[in-house]
C-alpha positions, 0 to 999 in steps of 0.5 A: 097128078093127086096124091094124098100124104098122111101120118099112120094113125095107132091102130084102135085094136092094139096097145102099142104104138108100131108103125105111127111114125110112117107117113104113108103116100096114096095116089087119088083116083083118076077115073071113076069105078065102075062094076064088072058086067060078069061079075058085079065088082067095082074096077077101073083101070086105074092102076096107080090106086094099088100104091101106097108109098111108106116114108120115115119122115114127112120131109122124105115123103115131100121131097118124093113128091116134088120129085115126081111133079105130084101135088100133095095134100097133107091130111092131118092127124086128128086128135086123140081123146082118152076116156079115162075110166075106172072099174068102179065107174061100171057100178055107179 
């Protein structure tokens, strides 16, 4: 089984830095969607999607992994890029 392990990014809404540190666990699809004939959403009887494990450190989410016999792809965090900007610059 696939599962994708990746750190928490800082919510873009919000000043604050809550909840960055978790890395979060998601399982990869096994089967495709496809639409409900009655009502026209996408489904699978992929259940394992539903998850989404949350560890304290990437180590704890690894060893979980290794665990359960999971093969891991890590996605990086990007990086941040600060526009640092000044009132005055709206009137230049």
């Amino acid at each position: 089984m696939f599962a994708r392990l990746y750190q928490r990014p800082k919510n873009a809404m919000q000043s604050g830095h809550g909840r960055t540190g978790e890395w979060l666990l998601e399982w990869e699809r096994d089967e495709a969607q496809r639409p409900d004939p009655l009502t026209g959403w996408a489904g699978s009887g992929d259940t394992e999607t539903q998850l989404q494990l949350r560890f304290s450190s990437r180590d704890a989410a690894l060893a979980y992994a290794e665990e359960h016999g999971l093969q891991v792809e890590i996605m990086p965090l990007g990086p941040r890029a600060l526009k640092l900007q000044a009132y005055a610059d709206n009137f230049r």
